[in-house]
C-alpha positions as CSV (number, residue, x, y, z in Angstrom):
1,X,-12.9,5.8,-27.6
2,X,-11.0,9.1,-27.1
3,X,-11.5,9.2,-23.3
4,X,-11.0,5.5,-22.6
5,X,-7.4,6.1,-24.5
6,X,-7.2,8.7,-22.5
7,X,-7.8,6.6,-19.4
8,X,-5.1,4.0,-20.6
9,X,-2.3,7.0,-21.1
10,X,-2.6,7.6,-17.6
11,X,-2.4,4.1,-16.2
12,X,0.2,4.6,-13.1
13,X,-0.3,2.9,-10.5
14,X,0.2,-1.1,-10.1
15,X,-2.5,-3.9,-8.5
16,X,-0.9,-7.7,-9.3
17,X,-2.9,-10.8,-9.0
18,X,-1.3,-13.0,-6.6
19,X,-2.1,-16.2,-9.1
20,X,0.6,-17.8,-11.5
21,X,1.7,-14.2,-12.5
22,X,1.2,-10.8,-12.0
23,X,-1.5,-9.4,-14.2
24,X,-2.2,-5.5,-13.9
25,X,-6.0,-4.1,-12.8
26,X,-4.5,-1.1,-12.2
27,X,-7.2,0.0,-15.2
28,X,-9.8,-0.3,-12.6
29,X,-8.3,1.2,-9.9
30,X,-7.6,4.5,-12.0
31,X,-10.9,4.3,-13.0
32,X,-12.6,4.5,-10.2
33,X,-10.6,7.4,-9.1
34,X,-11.0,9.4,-11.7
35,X,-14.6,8.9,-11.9
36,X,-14.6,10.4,-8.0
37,X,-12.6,13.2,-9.2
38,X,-12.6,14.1,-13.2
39,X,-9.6,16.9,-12.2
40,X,-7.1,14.2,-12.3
41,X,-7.2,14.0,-15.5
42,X,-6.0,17.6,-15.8
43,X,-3.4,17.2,-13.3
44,X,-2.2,13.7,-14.9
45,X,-1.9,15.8,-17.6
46,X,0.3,18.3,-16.2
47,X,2.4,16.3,-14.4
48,X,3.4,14.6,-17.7
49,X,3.7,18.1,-19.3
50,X,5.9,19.5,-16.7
51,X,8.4,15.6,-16.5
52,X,8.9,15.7,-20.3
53,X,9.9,19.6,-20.2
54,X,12.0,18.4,-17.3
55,X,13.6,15.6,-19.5
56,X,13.8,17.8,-22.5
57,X,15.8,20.7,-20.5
58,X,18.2,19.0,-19.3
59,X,18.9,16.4,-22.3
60,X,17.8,13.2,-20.6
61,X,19.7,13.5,-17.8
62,X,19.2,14.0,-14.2
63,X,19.6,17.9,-13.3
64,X,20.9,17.4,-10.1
65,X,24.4,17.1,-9.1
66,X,25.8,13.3,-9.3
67,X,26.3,11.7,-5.9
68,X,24.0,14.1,-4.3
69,X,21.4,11.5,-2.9
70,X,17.7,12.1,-2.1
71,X,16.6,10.5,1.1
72,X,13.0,9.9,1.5
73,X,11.4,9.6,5.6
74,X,8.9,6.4,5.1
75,X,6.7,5.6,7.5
76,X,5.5,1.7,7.5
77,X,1.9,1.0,8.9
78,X,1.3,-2.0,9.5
79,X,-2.5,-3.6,10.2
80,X,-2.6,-6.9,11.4
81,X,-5.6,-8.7,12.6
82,X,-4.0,-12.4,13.2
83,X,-1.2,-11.4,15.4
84,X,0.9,-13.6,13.6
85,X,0.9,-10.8,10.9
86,X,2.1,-8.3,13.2
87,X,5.4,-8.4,11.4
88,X,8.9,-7.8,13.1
89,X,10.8,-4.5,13.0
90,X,13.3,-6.4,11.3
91,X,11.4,-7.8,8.2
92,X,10.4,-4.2,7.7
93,X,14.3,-3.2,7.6
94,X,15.2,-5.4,5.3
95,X,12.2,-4.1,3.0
96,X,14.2,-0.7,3.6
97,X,17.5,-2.3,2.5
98,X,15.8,-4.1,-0.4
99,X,14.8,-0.5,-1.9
100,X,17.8,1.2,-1.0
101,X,19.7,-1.7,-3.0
102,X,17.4,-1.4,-5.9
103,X,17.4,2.4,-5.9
104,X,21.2,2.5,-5.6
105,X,22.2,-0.4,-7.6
106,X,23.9,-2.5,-5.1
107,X,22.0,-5.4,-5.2
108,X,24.6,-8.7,-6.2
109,X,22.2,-9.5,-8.8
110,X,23.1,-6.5,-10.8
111,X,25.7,-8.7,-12.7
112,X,23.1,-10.6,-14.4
113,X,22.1,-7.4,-16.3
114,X,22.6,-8.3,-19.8
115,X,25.6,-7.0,-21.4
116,X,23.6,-5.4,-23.9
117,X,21.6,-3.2,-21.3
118,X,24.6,-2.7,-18.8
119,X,25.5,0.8,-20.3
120,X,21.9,2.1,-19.4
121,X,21.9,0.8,-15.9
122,X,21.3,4.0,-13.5
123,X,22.4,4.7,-9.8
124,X,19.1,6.0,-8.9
125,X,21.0,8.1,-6.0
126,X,17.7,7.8,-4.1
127,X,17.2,6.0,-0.3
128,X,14.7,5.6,1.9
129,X,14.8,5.5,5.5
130,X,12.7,5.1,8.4
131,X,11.5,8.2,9.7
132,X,13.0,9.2,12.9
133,X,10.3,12.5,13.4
134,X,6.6,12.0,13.0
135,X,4.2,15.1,11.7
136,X,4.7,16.5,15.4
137,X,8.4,16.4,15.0
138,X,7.7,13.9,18.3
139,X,10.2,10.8,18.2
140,X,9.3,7.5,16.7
141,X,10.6,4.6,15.0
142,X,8.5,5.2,12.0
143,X,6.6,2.0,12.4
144,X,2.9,2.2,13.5
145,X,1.7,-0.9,14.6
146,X,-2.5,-1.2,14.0
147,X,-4.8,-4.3,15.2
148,X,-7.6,-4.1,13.0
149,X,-10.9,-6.1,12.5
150,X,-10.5,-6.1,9.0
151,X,-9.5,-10.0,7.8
152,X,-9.2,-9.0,4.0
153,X,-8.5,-5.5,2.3
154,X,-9.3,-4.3,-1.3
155,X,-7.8,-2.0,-3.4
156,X,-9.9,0.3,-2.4
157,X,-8.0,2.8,-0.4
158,X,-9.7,2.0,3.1
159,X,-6.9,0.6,4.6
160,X,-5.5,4.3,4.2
161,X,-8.3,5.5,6.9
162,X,-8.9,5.1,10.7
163,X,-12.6,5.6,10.4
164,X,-12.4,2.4,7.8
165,X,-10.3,0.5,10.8
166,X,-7.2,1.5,8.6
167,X,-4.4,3.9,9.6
168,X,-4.3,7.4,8.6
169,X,-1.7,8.7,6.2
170,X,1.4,11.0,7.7
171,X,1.7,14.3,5.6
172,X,2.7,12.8,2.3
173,X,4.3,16.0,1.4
174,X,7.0,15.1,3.9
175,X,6.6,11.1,4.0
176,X,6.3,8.1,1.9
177,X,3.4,5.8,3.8
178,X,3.7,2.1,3.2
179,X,0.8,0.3,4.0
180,X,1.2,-3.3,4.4
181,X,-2.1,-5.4,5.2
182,X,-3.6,-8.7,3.8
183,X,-4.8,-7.9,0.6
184,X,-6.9,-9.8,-1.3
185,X,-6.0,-11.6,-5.0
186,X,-3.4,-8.1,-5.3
187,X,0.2,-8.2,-3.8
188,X,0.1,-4.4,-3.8
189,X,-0.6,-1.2,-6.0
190,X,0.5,2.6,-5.7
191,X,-1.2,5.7,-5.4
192,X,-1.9,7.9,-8.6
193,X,0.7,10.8,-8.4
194,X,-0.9,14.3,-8.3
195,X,-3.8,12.1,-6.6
196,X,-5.8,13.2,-2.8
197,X,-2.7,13.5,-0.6
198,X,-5.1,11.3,1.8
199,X,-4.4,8.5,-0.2
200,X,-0.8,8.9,-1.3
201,X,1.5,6.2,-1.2
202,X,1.9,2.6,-1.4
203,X,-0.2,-0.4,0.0
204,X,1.5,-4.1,-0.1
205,X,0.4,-7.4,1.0
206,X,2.0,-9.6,3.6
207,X,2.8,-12.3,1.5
208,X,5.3,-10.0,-1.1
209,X,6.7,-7.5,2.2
210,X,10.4,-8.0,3.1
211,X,13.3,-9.2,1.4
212,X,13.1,-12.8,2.4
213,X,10.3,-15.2,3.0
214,X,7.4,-14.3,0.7
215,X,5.6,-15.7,-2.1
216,X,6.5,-17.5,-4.9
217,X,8.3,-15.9,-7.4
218,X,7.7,-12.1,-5.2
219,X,10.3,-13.4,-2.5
220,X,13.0,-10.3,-2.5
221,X,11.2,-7.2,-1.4
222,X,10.9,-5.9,-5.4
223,X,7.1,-5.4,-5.3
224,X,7.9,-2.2,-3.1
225,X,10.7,-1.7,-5.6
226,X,8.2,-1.8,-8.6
227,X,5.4,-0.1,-6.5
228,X,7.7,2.8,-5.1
229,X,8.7,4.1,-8.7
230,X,4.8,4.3,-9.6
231,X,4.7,6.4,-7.1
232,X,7.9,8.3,-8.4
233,X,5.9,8.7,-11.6
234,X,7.2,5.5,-14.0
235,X,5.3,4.0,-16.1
236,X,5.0,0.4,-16.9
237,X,8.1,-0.3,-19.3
238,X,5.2,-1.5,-21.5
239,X,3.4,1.5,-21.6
240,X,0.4,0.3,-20.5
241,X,-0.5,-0.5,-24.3
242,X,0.5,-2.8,-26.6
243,X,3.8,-1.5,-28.0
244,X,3.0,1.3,-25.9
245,X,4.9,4.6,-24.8
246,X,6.4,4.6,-21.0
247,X,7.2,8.3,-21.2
248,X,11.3,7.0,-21.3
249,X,13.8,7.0,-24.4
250,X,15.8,4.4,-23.0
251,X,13.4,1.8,-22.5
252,X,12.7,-0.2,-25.7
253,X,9.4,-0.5,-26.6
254,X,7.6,-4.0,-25.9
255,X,4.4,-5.2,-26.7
256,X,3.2,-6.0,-23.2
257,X,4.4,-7.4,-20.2
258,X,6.7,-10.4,-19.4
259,X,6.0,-13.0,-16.4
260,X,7.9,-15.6,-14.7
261,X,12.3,-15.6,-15.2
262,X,13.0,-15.0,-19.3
263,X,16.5,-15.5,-20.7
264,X,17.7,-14.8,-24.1
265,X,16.2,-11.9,-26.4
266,X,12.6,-11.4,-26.9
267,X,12.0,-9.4,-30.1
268,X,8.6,-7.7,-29.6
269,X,7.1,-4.2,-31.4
270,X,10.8,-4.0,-34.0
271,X,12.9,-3.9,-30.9
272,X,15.6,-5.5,-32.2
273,X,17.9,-6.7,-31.6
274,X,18.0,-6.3,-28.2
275,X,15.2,-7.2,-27.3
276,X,12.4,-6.7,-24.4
277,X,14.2,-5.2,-21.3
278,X,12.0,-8.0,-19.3
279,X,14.7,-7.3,-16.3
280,X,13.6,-4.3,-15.7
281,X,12.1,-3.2,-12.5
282,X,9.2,-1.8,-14.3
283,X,8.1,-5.4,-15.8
284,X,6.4,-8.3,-14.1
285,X,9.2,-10.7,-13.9
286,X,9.8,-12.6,-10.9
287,X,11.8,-10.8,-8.1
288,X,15.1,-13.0,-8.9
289,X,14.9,-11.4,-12.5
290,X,14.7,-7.9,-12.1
291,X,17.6,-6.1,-11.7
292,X,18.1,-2.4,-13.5
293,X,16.4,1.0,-13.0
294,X,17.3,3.0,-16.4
295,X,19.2,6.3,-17.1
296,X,16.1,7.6,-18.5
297,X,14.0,5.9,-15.5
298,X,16.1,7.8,-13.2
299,X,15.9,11.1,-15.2
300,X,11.9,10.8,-14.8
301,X,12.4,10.0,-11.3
302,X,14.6,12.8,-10.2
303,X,12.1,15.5,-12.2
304,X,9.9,14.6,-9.1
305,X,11.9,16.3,-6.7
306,X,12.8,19.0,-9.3
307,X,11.6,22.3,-7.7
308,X,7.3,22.8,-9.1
309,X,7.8,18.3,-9.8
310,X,5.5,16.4,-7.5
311,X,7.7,15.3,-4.8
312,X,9.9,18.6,-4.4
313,X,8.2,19.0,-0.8
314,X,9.6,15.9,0.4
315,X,13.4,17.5,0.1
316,X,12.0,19.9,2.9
317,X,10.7,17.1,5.4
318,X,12.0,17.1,9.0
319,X,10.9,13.1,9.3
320,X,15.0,12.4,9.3
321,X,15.7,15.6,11.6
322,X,16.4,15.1,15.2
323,X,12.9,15.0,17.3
324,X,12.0,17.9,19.0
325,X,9.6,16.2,21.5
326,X,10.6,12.4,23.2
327,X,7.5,11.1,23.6
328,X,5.3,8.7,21.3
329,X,1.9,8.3,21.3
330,X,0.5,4.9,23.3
331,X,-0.2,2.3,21.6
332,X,-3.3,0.5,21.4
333,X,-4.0,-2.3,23.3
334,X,-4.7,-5.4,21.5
335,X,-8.1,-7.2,22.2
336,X,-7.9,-10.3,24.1
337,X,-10.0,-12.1,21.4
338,X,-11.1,-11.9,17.8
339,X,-14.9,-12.4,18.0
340,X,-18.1,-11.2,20.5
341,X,-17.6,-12.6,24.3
342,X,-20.5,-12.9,26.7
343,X,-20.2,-13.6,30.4
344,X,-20.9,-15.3,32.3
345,X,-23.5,-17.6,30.9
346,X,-25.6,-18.5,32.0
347,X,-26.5,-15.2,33.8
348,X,-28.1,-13.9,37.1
349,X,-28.6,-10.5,37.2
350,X,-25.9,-9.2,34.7
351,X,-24.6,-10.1,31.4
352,X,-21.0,-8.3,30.2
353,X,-20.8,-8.1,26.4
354,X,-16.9,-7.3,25.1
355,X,-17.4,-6.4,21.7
356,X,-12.9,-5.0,22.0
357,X,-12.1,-7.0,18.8
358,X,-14.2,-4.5,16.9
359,X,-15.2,-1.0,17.9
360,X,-17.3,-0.8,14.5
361,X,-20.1,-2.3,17.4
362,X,-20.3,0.9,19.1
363,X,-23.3,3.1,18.0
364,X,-25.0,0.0,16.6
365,X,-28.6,-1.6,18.2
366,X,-28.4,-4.7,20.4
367,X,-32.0,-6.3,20.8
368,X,-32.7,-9.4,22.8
369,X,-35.2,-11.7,22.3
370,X,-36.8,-14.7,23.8
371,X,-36.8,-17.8,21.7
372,X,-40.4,-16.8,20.6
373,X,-38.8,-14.1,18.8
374,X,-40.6,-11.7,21.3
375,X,-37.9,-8.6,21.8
376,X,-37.5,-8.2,25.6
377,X,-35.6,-5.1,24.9
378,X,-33.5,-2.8,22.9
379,X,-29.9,-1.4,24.1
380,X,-27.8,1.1,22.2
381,X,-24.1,-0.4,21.9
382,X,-22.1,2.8,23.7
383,X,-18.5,1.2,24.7
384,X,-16.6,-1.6,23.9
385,X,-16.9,-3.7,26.9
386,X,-20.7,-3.1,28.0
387,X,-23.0,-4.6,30.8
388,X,-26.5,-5.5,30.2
389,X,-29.1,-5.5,33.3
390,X,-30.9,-9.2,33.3
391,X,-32.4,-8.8,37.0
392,X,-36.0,-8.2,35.7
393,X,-36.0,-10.9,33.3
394,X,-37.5,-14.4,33.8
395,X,-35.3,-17.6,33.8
396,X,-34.8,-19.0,30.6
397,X,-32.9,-18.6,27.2
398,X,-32.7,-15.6,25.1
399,X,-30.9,-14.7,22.3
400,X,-29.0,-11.1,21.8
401,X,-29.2,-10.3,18.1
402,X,-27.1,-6.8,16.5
403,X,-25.5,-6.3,12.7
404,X,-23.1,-3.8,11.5
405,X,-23.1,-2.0,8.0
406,X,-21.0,-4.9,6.6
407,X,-23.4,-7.6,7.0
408,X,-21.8,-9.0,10.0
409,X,-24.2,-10.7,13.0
410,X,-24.2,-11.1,16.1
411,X,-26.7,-14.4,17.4
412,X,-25.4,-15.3,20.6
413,X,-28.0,-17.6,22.9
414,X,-27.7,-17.0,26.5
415,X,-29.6,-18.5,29.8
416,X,-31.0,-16.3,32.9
417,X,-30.9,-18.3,35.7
């Protein structure tokens, strides 16, 4: 019981499921990361340790001097396998300008802040901007564009990895990575601060990116609002507990979370009279309802960047400093097609195989058969566009059979002339 309270103390980051709310697995997510690496509970540890000595220093208030505003060098990857999500440069811009409003408290909506909470409203003094200087200090417009095989992604981390057909993280000690892919049932969930710098940042789905055409209620870019101050070490305003404790004096306690647009006051854990701060960014409400960071929010979020906190390195980064070099790495191309191609068929004396769609192929076994299930022969899958020597074989049909470690087949029937 101790452990598994334990466990749900250190609940950071965020996974919603995209169905008529957003319900939190995060739970899981943590779990299965700190069962790969037990340390993190020490470090989760620490890092609370060191915020609340922050806090308790300077007398709930941020240290640093007011209008002195952190900038952050984000780097958006973005893996598409339909090219229709190969989103424009300017969808992810105005995901930049939705965090920059939300950080900064510029957003129009801010006058729907209750009166009652309006004196704990914070100016975050935090932006983000797209990194001009990648990890080479070579130019680049801080987009990386990715075609991937991968239809559906987990929470799992693997869209954070090449070798899993993701895109590798930039040096999170100098940049925040956004991942945005198609997720499936989450809309998005952050990294676990003080986790493998690897896997440090935050992951979003399509259908929740950008400040204007998404989902439902998630239709103003706030996810990455909600997501980025997980990463900047907040809590759920909930506490991840019923009546729980979000690390933040300003915040009234609340028994759990709140869904959908509420209005009026919601008395919950003797928070009266004001009520549940359901507008919060920290909550579940619907984009249109969430409006205010918190004094105490922002002094939490600024111990980050405090010099030992857990973002300090990122006031250092040279991803906003001129380039050194002018040159950016070549793209990929895209494949021509999303599934196997053989030609011609039928065949005379060569079959080409253009497996581009998917370069998991490569190292895999292709064995063909004739339709008595007798294999002909066995080739070794060594490029992505590969030729296969049918001179010697007798006219007919055959069939060319491979699988990959996720299950996938190939059963393609061909004919030798």
């Amino acid at each position: 019981m101790k452990t598994r309270l334990l466990l749900a103390f250190f609940t950071f980051a965020s996974v919603y499921s995209m169905q008529a709310q957003k319900s939190c697995a995060a739970f899981s997510y943590q779990q299965g990361q700190l069962q790969k690496d037990p340390a993190l509970v020490n470090r989760f540890r620490d890092i609370e340790t060191f915020t609340r000595n922050y806090i308790s220093d300077n007398k709930g208030t941020a240290s640093r001097t007011e209008g002195e505003i952190i900038k952050i060098p984000v780097v958006v990857h973005i893996l598409y396998h339909d090219p229709a999500d190969n989103i424009s440069d300017a969808k992810v811009i105005s995901q930049l300008q939705a965090l920059n409003k939300a950080f900064r408290r510029t957003n129009p909506d801010t006058v729907n802040t209750p009166a009652r909470f309006k004196g704990l409203a914070a100016d975050c003094e935090i932006e983000f901007q797209l990194a001009v200087s990648d990890p080479r200090r070579r130019n680049t417009s801080g987009i990386v564009r990715k075609y991937t095989p991968i239809t559906v992604w987990q929470n799992d981390d693997k869209m954070k990895f090449s070798s899993e057909m993701g895109s590798d993280a930039w040096d999170a000690k100098s940049y925040l990575n956004i991942w945005v892919c198609n997720l499936d049932r989450v809309a998005g969930y952050s990294s676990i601060p003080g986790g493998d710098l690897a896997k440090d940042g935050i992951v979003l789905g399509f259908n929740v990116f950008g400040a204007e055409g998404g989902m439902g209620g998630f239709n103003m870019g706030k996810t990455a609002v909600h997501e980025v101050g997980h990463w900047l070490n907040l809590k759920h305003i909930w506490g991840d507990a019923d009546c729980g404790d979000d690390g933040v004096n300003d915040t009234p306690p609340q028994s759990w979370y709140n869904i959908g647009c509420p209005s009026g006051t919601s008395v919950t854990c003797g928070n009266g009279p004001h009520g549940d701060m359901y507008m919060n960014y920290m909550d579940f409400t619907d984009d249109a309802c969430m409006n205010l960071f918190t004094k105490g929010q922002k002094t939490r979020m600024q111990a980050a960047f405090a010099p030992g906190g857990i973002r300090n390195s990122i006031l250092n980064s040279t991803g906003l400093s001129t380039p050194l070099i002018f040159e950016s790495p070549v793209p990929e191309e895209d494949p021509k097609w999303l599934h196997p191609q053989f030609y011609p068929n039928p065949a005379s004396s060569q079959l080409t195989i253009d497996l581009s769609y998917d370069i998991r192929w490569i190292g895999k076994t292709m064995t063909l058969m004739n339709m008595q299930g007798q294999v002909m022969m066995q080739l070794p899958i060594t490029a992505k566009v590969q030729t296969i020597n049918t001179s010697n074989l007798k006219p007919g049909m055959y069939l060319l059979v491979s699988k990959k470690d996720d299950g996938e087949t190939i059963k393609q029937k061909f004919v030798k002339l």
